[in-house]
C-alpha positions in Angstrom: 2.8 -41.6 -3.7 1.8 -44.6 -1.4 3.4 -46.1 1.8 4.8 -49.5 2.5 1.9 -51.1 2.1 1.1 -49.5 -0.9 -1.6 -47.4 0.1 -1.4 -43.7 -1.6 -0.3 -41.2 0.9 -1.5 -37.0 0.2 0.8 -35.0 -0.8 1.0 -32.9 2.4 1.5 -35.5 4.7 4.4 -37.2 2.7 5.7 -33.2 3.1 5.1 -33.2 6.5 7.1 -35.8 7.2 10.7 -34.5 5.3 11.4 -31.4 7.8 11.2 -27.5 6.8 14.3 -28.1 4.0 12.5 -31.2 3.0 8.9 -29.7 2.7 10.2 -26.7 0.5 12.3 -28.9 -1.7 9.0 -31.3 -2.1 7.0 -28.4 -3.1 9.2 -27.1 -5.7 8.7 -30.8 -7.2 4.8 -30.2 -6.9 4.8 -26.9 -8.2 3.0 -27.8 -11.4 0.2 -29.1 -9.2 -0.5 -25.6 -7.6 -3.3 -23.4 -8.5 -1.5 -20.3 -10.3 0.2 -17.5 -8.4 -1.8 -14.8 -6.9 -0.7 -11.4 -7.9 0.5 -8.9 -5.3 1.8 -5.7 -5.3 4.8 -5.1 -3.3 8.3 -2.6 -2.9 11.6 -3.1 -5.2 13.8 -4.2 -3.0 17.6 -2.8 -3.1 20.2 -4.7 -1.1 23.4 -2.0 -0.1 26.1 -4.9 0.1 30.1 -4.9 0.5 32.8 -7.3 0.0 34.3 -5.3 3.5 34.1 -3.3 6.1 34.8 0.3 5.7 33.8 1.0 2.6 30.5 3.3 3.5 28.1 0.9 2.9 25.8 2.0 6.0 26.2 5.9 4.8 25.1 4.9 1.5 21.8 3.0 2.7 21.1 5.5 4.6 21.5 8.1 2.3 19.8 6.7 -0.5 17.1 6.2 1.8 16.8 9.7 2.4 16.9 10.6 -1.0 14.2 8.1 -2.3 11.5 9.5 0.5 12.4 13.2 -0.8 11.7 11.7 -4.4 7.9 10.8 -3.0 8.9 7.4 -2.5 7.5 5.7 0.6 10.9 3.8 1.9 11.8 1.8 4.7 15.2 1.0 5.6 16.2 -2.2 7.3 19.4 -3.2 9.2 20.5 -6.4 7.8 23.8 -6.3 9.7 22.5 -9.1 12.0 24.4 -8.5 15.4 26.2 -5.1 14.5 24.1 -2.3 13.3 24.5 1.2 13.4 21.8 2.5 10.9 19.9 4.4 13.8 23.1 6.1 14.7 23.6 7.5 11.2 19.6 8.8 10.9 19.9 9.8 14.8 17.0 7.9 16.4 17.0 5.7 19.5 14.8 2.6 19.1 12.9 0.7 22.1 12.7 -2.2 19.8 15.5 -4.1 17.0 15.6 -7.2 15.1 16.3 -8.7 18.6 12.8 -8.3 20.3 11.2 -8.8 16.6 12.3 -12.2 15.9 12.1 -13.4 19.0 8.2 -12.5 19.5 8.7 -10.3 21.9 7.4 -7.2 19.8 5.3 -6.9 16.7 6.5 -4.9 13.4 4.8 -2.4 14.2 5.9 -2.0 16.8 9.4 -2.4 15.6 9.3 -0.2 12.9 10.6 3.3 14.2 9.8 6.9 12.3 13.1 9.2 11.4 13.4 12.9 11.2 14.6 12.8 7.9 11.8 11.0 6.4 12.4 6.8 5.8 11.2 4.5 8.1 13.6 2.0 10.1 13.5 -1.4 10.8 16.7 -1.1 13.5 18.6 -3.9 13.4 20.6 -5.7 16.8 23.9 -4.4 18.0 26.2 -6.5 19.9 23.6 -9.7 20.0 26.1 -12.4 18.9 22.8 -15.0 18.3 21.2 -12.8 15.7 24.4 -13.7 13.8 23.7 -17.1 13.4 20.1 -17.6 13.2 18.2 -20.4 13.2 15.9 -22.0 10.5 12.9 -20.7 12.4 13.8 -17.3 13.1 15.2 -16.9 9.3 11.9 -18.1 8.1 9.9 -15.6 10.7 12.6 -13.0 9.1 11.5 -13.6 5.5 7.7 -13.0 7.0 8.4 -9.6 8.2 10.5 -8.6 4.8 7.2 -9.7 3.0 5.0 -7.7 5.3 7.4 -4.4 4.8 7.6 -4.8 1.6 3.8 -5.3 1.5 3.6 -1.4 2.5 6.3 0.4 0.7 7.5 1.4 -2.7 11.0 0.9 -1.9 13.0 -1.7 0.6 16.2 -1.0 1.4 18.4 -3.8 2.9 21.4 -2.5 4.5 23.3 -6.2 4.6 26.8 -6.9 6.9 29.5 -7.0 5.1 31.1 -10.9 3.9 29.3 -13.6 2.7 27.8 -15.3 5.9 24.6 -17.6 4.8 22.1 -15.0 6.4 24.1 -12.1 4.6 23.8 -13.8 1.6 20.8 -14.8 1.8 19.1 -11.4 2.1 21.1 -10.5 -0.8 19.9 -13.4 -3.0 16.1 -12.3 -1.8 16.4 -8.7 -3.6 15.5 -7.5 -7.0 18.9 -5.8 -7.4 22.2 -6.1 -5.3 24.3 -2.3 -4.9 27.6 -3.4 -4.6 30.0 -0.7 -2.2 33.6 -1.0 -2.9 36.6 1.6 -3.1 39.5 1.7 -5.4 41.8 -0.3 -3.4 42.7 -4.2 -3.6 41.4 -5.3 -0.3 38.1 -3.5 -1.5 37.9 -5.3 -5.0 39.0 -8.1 -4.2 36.4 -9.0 -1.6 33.7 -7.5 -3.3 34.8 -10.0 -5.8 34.1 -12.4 -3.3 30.8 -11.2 -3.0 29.9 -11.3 -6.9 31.2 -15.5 -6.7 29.2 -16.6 -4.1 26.2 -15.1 -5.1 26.6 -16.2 -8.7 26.9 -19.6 -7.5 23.3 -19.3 -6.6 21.7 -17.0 -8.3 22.9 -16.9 -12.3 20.8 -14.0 -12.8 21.3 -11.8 -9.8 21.7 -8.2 -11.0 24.7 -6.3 -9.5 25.3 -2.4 -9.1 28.9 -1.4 -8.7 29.3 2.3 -6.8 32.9 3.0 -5.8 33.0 4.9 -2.8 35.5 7.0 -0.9 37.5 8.0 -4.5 40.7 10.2 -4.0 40.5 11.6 -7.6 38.1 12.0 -10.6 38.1 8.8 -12.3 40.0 6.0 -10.6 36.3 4.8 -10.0 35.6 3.8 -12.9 38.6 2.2 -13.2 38.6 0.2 -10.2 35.1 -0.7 -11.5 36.3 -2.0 -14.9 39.0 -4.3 -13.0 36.0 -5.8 -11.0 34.1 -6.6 -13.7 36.2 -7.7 -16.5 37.5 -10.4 -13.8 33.7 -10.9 -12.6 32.8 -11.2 -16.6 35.8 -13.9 -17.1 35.5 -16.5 -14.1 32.2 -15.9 -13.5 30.1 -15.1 -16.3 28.2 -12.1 -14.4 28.1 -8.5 -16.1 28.4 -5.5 -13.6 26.5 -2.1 -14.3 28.7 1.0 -12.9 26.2 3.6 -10.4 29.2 6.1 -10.5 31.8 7.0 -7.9 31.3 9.1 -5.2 34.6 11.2 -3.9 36.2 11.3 -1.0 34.8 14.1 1.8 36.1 15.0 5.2 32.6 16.3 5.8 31.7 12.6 5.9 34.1 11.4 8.8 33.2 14.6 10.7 29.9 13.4 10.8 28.9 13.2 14.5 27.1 10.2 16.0 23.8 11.4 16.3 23.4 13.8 13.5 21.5 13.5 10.4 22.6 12.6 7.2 24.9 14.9 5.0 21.9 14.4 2.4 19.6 15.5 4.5 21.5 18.4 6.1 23.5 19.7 3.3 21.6 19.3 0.1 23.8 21.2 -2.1 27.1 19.5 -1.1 29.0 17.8 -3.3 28.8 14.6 -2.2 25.0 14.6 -1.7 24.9 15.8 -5.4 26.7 12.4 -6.1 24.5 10.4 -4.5 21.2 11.9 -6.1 22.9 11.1 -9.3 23.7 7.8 -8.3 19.9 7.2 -7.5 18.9 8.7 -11.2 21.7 6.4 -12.3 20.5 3.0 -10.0 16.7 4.2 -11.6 17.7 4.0 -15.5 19.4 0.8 -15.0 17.1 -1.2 -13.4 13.5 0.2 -14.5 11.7 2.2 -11.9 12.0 2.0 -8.1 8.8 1.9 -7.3 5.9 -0.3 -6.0 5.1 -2.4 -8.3 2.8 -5.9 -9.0 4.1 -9.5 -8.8 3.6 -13.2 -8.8 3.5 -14.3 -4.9 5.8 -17.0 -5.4 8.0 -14.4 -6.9 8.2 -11.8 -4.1 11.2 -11.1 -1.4 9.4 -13.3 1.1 9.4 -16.7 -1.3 12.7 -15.6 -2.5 14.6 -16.1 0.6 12.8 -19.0 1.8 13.6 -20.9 -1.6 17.8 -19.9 -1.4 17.7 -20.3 2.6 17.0 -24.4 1.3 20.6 -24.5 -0.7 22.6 -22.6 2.0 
């Protein structure tokens, strides 16, 4: 590359001039002149995602949470629902520190990162903090950073992500190695979990998708509600969904006090927790083992969402 008057320019400082987008963009067009990726070994990520609100998508995180870290796996949990979380009610902890003071340097991860009685870690998320909704470039890149550095340390990540398809909601969806789709057997449901299954397709062609229908009034209409989602998913989009199972519906959950531990944690042998530890088996012989595992740098969570954050 050379300048106007024809003398060659480095490849960094042509870069440097293009902005953040511009600089990831001119890399990707450079990327055959990179030594090779350095191997790492880092978590599986699982992103707990839902067309909706409503449909028990922050039970299920949190449950399966607490069922990985009884299974030996070392798990952290993070709050993805940028400005509305509620994860650290459901595992009954109060954090000093959230996303809020994280991203905006005013505490480290480890600081950040808060112990539960039931086992997972938690990396709590902001409630109420309308900014944290729409982030910046800068504090979505300093986001991707910290997801690298927990993923760094576990064998399992789980990203509990708002529901919609907001850019930062999608984006943490596109970073994961496998998407858990949470949607009941009603239109509303299906229909934006549909939503959900476009967008991201859009992006990602070979973004894998987990359908687990919650909140199911009678044995069965799960998996129908499933095979309505993705025979239209198969049609428009192109996309193949893989069914987790359906989990029934349990006044036990709803009676579930602010505060209190999980209904996995506390009552084991209920039926509902017996779903959900099938659902894990199921999630496991679908997608290869969740577990810690090694990778390409340029291939882990961290790259991942700095490369989709440049086409949102």
């Amino acid at each position: 590359m050379v300048d106007r008057k024809g003398q060659p320019v480095a490849p960094s400082t042509a870069a440097g001039a293009l902005g953040p987008r511009g600089r990831g963009l001119f890399g990707r067009l450079l990327g055959s002149a990179r030594p090779a990726p350095v191997a790492r070994a880092e978590a599986f990520s699982i992103a707990v995602a839902s067309g909706k609100g409503g449909t028990g998508k922050s039970f299920v995180s949190t449950s399966l949470a607490v069922l990985l870290h009884r299974a030996g796996r070392r798990t952290t949990l993070v709050d993805c629902d940028f400005g509305l979380a509620a994860d650290h009610l459901l595992l009954g902890v109060k954090p000093v520190n959230s996303l809020q003071q994280l991203l905006s340097g005013k505490a480290s991860l480890q600081q950040t990162l808060i112990d539960t009685p039931c086992g997972p870690r938690l990396l709590p998320g902001a409630s109420g903090v309308r900014k944290l909704a729409a982030m910046t470039d800068k504090e979505l890149l300093h986001f991707a950073r910290e997801l690298g550095a927990v993923a760094s340390d576990n064998d399992v990540v789980l990203l509990d992500v708002g529901a919609g398809i907001s850019p930062p909601v999608l984006l943490t969806m596109l970073a994961a190695d496998v998407i858990v789709l949470v949607t009941q057997p009603e239109i509303a449901a299906l229909v934006d979990a549909y939503a959900v299954v476009k967008c991201i397709a859009q992006l990602r062609k070979d973004a894998r998708f987990c359908v687990l229908v919650n909140r199911v009034q009678s044995p069965g209409r799960g998996e129908q509600a499933f095979k309505k989602l993705t025979e239209v998913s198969r049609q428009h989009v192109g996309i193949s969904l893989q069914y987790l199972g359906e989990v029934l519906d349990d006044p036990r959950v709803g009676q579930h006090r602010l505060g209190q531990l999980p209904l996995v944690f506390t009552e084991p042998d209920a039926s509902t927790s017996r779903a959900l530890l099938t659902v894990m088996t199921r999630l496991e012989q679908l997608v290869g083992p969740l577990a810690r595992r090694s990778i390409d740098c340029e291939a882990g969570i961290e790259s991942r969402f700095r490369r989709h954050r440049l086409f949102l």
